[in-house]
C-alpha positions as CSV (number, residue, x, y, z in Angstrom):
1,X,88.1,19.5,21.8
2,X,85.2,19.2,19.4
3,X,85.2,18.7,16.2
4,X,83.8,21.5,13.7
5,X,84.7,19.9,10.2
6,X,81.9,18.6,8.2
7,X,80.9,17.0,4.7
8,X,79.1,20.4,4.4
9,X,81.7,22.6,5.4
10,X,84.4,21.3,2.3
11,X,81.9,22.9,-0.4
12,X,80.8,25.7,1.3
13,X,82.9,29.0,2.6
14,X,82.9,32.7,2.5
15,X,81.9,34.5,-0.4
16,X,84.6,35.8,-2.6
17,X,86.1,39.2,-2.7
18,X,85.1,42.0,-5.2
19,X,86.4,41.6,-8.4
20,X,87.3,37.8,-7.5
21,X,85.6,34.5,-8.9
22,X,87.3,32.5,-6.6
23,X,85.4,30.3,-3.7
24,X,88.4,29.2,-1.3
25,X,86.2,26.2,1.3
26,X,89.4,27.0,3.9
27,X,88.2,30.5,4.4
28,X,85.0,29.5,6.2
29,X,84.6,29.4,9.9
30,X,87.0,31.8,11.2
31,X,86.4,34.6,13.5
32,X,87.4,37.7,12.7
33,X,89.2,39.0,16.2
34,X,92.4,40.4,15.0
35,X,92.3,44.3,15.0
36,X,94.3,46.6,13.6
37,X,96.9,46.7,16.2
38,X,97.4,43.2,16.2
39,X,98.2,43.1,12.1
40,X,100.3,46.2,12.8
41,X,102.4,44.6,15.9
42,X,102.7,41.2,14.0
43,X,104.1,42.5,10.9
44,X,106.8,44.2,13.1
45,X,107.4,40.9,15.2
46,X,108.1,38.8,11.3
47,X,110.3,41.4,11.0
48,X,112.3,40.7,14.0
49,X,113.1,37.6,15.5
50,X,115.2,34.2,16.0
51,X,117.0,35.4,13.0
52,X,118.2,38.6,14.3
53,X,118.5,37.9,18.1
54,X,120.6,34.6,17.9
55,X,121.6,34.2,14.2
56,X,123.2,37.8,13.7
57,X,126.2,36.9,16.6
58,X,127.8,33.9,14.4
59,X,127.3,35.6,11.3
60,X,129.1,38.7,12.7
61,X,131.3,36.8,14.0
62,X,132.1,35.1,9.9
63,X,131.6,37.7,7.9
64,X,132.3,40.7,9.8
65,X,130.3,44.5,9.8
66,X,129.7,43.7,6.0
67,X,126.9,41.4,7.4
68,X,124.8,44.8,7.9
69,X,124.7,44.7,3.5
70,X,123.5,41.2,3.3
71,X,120.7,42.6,6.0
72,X,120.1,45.5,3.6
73,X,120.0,43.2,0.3
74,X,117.8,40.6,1.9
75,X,115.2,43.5,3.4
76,X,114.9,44.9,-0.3
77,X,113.7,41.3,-1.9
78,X,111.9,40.5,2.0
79,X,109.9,43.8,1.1
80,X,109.0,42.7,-2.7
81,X,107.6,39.7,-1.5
82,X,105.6,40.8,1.3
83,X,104.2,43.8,-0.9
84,X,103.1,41.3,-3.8
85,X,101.5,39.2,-1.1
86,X,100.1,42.6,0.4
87,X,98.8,43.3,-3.2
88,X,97.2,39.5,-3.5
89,X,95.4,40.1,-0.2
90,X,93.7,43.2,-1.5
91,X,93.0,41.4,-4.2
92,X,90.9,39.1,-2.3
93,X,91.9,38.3,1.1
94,X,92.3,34.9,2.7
95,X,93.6,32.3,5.6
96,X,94.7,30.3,3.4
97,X,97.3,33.2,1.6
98,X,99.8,32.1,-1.0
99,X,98.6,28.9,-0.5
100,X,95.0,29.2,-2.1
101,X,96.3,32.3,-4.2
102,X,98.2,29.0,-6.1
103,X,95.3,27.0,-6.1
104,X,93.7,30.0,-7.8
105,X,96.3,31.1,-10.6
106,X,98.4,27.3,-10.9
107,X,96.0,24.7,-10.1
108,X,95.9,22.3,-7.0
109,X,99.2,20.7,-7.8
110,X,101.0,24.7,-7.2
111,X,99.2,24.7,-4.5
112,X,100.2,21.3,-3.0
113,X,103.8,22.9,-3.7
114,X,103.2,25.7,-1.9
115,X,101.7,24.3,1.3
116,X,103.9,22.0,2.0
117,X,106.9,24.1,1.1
118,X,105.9,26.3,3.6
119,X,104.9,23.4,6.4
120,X,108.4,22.3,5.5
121,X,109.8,26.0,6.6
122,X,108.0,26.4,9.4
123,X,108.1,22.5,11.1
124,X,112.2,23.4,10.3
125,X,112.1,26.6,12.0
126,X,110.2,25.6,15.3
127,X,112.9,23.2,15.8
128,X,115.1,26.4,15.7
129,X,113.5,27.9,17.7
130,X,112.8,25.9,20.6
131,X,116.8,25.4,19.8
132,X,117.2,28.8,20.6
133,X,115.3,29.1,23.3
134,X,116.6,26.2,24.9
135,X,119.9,27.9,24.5
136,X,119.0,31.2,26.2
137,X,117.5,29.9,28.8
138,X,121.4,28.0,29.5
139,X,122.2,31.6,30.1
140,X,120.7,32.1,33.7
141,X,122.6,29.3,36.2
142,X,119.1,28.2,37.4
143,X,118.6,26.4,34.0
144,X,122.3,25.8,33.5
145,X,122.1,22.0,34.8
146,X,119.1,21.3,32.7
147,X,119.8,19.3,29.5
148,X,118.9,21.5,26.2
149,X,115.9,19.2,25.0
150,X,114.0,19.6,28.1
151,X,114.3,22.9,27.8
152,X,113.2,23.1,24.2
153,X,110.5,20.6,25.5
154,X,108.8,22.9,27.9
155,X,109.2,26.2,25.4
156,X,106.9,24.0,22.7
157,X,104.1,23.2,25.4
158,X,103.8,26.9,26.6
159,X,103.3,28.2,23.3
160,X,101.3,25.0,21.9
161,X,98.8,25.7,24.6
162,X,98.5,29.6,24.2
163,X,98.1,29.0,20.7
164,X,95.4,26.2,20.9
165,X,92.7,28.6,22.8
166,X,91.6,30.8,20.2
167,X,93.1,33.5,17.7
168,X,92.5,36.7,20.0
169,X,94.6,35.2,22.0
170,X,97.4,34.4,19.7
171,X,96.9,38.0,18.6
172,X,97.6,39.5,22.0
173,X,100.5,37.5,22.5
174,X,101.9,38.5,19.3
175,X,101.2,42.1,20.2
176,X,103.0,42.1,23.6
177,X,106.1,39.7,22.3
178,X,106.2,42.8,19.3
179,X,105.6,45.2,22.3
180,X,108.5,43.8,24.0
181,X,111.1,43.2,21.3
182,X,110.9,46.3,19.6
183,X,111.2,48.4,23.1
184,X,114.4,46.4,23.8
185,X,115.9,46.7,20.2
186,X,115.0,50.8,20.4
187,X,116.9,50.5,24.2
188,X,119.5,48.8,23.0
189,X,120.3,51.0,19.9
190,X,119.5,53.8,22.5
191,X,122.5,53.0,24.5
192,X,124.8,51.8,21.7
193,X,124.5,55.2,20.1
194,X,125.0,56.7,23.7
195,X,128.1,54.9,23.7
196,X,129.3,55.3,20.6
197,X,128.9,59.3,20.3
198,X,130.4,59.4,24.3
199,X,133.2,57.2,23.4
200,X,133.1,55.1,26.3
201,X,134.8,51.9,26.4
202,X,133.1,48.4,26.1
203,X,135.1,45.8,27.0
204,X,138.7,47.7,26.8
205,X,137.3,48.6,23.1
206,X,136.7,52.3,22.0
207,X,133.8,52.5,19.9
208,X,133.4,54.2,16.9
209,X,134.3,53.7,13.4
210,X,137.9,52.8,14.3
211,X,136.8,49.2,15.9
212,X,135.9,48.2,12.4
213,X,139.0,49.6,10.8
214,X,141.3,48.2,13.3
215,X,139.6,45.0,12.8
216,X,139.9,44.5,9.1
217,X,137.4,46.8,7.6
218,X,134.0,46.6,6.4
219,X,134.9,43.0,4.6
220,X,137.7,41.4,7.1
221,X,137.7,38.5,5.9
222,X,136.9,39.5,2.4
223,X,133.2,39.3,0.3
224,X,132.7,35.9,-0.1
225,X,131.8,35.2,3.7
226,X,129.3,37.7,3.2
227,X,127.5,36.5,0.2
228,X,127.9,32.9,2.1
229,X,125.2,34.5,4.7
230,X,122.7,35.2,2.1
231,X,120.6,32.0,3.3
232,X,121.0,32.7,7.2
233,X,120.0,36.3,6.3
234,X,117.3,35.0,4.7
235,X,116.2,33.1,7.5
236,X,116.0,36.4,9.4
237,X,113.1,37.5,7.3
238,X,111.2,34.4,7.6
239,X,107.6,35.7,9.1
240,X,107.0,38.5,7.4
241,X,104.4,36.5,5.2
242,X,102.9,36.4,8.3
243,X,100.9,39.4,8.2
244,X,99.0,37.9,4.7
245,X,97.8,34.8,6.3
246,X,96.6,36.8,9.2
247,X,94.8,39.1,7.0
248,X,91.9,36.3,6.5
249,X,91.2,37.0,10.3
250,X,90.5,40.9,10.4
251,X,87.8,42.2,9.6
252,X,89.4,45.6,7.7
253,X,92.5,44.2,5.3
254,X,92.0,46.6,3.1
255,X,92.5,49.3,5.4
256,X,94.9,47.8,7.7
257,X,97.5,45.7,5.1
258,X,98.8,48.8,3.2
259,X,99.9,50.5,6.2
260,X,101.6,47.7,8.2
261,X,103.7,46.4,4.9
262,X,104.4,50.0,3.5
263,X,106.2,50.1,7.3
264,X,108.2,47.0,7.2
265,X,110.9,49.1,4.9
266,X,111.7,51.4,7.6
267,X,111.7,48.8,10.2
268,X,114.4,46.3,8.3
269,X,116.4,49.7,7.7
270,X,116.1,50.8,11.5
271,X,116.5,47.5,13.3
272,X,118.2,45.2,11.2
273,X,120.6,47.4,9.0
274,X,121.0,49.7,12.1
275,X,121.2,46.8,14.7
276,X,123.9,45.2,12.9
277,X,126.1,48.6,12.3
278,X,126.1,49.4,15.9
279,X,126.8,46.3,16.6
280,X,130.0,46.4,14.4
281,X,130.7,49.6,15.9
282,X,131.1,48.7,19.6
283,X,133.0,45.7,19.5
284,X,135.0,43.8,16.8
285,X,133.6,41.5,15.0
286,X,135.7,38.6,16.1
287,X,133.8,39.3,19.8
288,X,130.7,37.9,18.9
289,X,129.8,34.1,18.1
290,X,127.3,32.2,17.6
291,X,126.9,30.5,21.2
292,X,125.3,34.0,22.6
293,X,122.9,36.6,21.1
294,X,124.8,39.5,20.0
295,X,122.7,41.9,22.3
296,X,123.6,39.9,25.3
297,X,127.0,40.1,24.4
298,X,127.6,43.8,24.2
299,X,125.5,44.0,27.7
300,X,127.7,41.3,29.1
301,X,131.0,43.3,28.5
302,X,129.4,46.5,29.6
303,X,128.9,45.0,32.9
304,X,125.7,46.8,33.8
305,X,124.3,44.5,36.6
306,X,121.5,42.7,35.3
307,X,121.5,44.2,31.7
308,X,122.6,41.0,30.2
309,X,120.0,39.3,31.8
310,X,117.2,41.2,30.8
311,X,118.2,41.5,27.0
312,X,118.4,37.5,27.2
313,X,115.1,37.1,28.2
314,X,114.2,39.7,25.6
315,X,115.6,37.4,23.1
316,X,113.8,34.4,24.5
317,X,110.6,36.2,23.9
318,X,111.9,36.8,20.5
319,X,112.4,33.1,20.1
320,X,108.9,32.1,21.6
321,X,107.7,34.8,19.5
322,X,108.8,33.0,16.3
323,X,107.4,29.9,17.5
324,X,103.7,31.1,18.3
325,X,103.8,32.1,14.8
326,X,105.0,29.2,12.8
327,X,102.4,27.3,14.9
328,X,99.7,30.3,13.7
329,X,100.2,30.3,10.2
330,X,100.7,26.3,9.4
331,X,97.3,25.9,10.9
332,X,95.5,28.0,8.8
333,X,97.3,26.8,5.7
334,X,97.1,23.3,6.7
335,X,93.3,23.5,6.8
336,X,93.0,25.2,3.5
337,X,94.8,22.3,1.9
338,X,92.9,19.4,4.5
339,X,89.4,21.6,2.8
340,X,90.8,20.9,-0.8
341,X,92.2,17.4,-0.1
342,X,95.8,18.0,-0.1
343,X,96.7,17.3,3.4
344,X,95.2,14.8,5.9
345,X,92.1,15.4,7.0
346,X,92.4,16.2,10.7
347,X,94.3,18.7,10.4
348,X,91.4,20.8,8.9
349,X,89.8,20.4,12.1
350,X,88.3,23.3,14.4
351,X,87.6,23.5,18.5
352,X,85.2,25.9,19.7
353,X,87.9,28.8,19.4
354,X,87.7,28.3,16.1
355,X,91.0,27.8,16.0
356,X,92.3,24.9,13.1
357,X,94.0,22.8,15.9
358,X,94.7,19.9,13.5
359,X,97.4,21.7,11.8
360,X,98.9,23.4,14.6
361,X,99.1,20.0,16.3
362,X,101.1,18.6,13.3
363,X,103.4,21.2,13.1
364,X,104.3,20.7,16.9
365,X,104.8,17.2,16.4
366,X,108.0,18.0,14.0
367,X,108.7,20.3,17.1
368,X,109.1,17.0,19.1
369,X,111.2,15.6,16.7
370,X,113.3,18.7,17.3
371,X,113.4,18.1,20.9
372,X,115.3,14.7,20.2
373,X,117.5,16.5,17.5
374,X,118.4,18.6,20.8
375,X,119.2,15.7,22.7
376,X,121.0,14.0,19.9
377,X,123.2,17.2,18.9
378,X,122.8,20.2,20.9
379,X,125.3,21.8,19.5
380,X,124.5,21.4,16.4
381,X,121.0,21.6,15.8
382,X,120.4,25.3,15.1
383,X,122.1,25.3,12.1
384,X,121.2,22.1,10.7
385,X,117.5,22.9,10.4
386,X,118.0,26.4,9.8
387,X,119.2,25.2,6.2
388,X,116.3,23.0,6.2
389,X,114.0,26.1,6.6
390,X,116.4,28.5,4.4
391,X,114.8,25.7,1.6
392,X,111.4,26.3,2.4
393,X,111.6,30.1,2.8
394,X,112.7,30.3,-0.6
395,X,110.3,27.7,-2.1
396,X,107.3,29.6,-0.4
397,X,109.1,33.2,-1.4
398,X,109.2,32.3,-4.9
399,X,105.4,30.5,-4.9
400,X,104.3,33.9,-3.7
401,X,106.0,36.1,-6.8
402,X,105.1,32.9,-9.2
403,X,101.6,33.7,-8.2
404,X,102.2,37.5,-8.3
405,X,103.4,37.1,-11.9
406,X,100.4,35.0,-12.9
407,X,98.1,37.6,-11.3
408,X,100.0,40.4,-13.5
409,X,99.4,38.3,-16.4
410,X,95.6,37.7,-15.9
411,X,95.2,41.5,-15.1
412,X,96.9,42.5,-18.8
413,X,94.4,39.7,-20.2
414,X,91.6,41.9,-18.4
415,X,90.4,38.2,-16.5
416,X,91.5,39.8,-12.8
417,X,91.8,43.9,-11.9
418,X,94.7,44.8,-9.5
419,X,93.7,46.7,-6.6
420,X,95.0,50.0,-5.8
421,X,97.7,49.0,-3.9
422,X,100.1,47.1,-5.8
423,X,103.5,46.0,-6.1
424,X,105.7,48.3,-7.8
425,X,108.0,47.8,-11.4
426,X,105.8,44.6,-12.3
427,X,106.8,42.2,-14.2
428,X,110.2,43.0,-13.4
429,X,110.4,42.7,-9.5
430,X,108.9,39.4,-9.9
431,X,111.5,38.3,-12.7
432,X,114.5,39.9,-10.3
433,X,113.5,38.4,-6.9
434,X,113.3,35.2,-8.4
435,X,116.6,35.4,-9.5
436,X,117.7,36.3,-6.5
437,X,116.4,33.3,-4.7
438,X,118.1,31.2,-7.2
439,X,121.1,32.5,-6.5
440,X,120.6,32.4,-2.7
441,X,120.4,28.3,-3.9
442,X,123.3,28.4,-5.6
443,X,125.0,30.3,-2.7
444,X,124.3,27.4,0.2
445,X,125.7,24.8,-2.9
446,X,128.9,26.8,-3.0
447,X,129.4,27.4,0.0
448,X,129.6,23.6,0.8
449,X,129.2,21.9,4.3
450,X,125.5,21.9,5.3
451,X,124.1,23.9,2.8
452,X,125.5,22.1,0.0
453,X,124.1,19.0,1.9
454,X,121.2,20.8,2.0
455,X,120.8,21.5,-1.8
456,X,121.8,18.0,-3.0
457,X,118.7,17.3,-0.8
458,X,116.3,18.9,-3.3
459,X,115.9,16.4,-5.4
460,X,115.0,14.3,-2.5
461,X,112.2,16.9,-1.3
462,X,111.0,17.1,-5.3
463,X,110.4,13.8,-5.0
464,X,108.7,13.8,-2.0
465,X,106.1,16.5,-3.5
466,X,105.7,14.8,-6.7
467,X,104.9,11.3,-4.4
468,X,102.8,13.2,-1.9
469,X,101.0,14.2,-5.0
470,X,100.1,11.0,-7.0
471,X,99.1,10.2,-3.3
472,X,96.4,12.9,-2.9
473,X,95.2,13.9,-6.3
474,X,92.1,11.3,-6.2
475,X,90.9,13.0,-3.4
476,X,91.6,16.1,-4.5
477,X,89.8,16.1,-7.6
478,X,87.0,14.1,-5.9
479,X,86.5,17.4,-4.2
480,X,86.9,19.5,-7.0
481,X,83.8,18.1,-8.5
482,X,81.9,17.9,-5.4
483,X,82.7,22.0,-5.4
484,X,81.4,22.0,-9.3
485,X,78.5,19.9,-8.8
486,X,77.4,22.0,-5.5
């Protein structure tokens, strides 16, 4: 691979956007391959994914059909964060998204924060989901007698090396994985509604309303368990920032980014919400767990030969899916922090694809380390790093509406003007999502075992920022002045 970082290339980069001042050196040097499609299919796929496929079966199986409120909650605040980033992307649209949107509104310190906040989610979350696609693989008895980490191994260099060759092909990939996990989701909730209207038996079970009253109710085993979910739930909604960062890589955001995030409403309501329901509906709760996607579960008891087998490798596409994305996105904010001297240097590196390997790379290394958490403790290696991830979800989450409140505030002082397209109810969304996410903290602190492990780790991670800071500030304010001085 060559090289395509230079001395040159740190002070110079696109122009800005109208009504912008801001210069952001990480914009520079990409291609601009992803069409509309693409941004269209890849807010759909960070709509659905690991979360929903593998996570909803244990949390179904804990906190009953009231899971499908905690879906609907989550998707309200998933929605207000991804239509403030929508509205920050009109604004001025860039690679480097949230990330050089804090550079621009809190300085180089919020956007340290927010950088590796977000490196922290998604390094977390390829470990889940290489876990996960380790574990559906166990599901077919060719792979049965392969140990889980050579599994997760193999799923991490597919996707590595689609991802290294260049964005249009990240983008197609992306567009089929969408393509393929939104035509099984509409065929499954095809069939469950079939079967639900029809009556027919699953598993011995009638379905219909009556499998959830039978079984305890909407809240079986009461409403704490559900608000205990919050964070997994969370989790679920993990990429759908994904369509801002690939925003700097098409060449019509404006045109393209109202439409694909207006839709992500209807999409949480119609697959997650109405996923979860039916779900609820065909079996009881108590037949799911957290061992086997949900889907796969319902096929499995149905008995249609080969159904469970194709919605498994449906779900390993979802899981795949997840993973070519996390690997996407850190890249591109990687090198807008490497550009500003708050990462290390290589990973603002760029082959010929124009693709910012250096970053991806890093991110698959914590990917290896996952592959030794799965030979350490199979069993339990989903759910540790999904806390992990739940963190930096709601660190980057609440960087994004910081920076949306910030931007409110310069446009009242008459220093920025909001674009047409903005997010609704300001200041006040901003001031409620953030509450939320605080109380999703509070949540995994109550609800004690890993999450409470997880929070007492904060200070430990607040630490590690504030280090990592004292570490890189030379540099980064060496750069600053080269950038004033240019």
């Amino acid at each position: 691979m060559s090289d395509r970082i230079t001395a040159a290339e740190t002070l110079v980069a696109a122009p800005p956007a109208a009504g912008s001042s801001h210069v952001d050196a990480g914009d520079a040097g990409y291609s601009k391959d992803l069409k509309s499609r693409h941004i269209n299919m890849i807010a759909i796929g960070g709509a659905i994914g690991t979360g929903l496929f593998l996570g909803a079966g244990g949390r179904l199986a804990g906190a009953g059909p009231s899971l499908a409120i905690a879906y609907a909650v989550c998707g309200v605040f998933a929605f207000f964060v991804v239509r403030a980033l929508g509205e920050l992307v009109l604004y001025r649209p860039s690679s480097g998204a949230f990330v050089s949107y804090a550079r621009e509104f809190m300085g180089e310190k919020g956007a340290f924060a927010a950088g590796w906040l977000y490196f922290l989610n998604w390094a977390t979350t390829a470990v889940a989901d290489i876990t996960a696609a380790a574990t559906y693989a166990h599901f077919w008895g060719m792979f049965s007698d392969i140990p889980q980490w050579i599994l997760a191994l193999i799923a991490l260099a597919v996707v590595l090396t689609a991802n290294l060759i260049s964005v249009k092909y990240f983008g197609e990939m992306e567009f089929w994985f969408a393509i393929v996990k939104v035509g099984a989701l509409v065929a499954f909730m095809l069939i469950g509604i079939f079967l639900v209207v029809t009556q027919h038996p699953v598993d011995g079970h009638t379905p219909g309303f009556s499998t959830i009253t039978d079984s305890g109710g909407i809240f079986p085993v009461g409403m704490l368990p559900m608000l205990l979910v919050i964070q997994g739930v969370v989790f679920a909604y993990a990429s759908v920032e994904l369509c801002g960062v690939a925003a700097g890589e098409t060449k019509s955001p404006e045109k393209i980014m109202p439409k694909a995030i207006n839709s992500i409403m209807w999409r949480v309501g119609l697959f997650y919400v109405g996923s979860v329901v039916l779900l609820a509906l065909l079996l009881p709760y108590t037949s799911y767990s957290g061992d086997q996607s949900p889907f796969v579960t319902v096929m499995d008891k149905l008995g249609i030969p080969g159904a469970a087998g194709v919605m498994n490798l449906v779900v390993l596409t979802a899981a795949l899916s997840s993973l070519n994305s996390g690997l996407y996105s850190t890249g591109r904010i990687l090198r807008s922090m490497a550009l500003s001297g708050s990462a290390p240097k290589f990973t603002g590196r760029m082959n010929k694809g124009q693709v910012p390997y250096g970053g991806i790379l890093l991110t698959a290394g914590f990917g290896v380390l996952g592959v030794g958490l799965n030979y350490v403790m199979p069993g339990e290696a989903f759910e540790i790093v999904l806390n992990f991830a739940s963190i930096g979800i709601l660190g980057t989450w609440g960087m994004i509406m910081l920076c949306s409140l910030l931007f409110w505030h310069r446009s009242r002082d008459g220093r920025v003007t909001r674009p047409s397209y903005q997010l609704p109810w300001a200041p006040y969304t901003q001031i409620v999502t953030l509450a939320f996410l605080a109380t999703v903290v509070f949540l995994m602190w109550w609800g004690g075992g890993v999450g409470r492990t997880t929070v007492m780790c904060l200070p430990l991670i607040a630490a590690a920022l504030v280090g990592g800071w004292f570490v890189v500030r030379g540099r980064v304010n060496a750069l600053a002045q080269e950038r004033e001085d240019a």
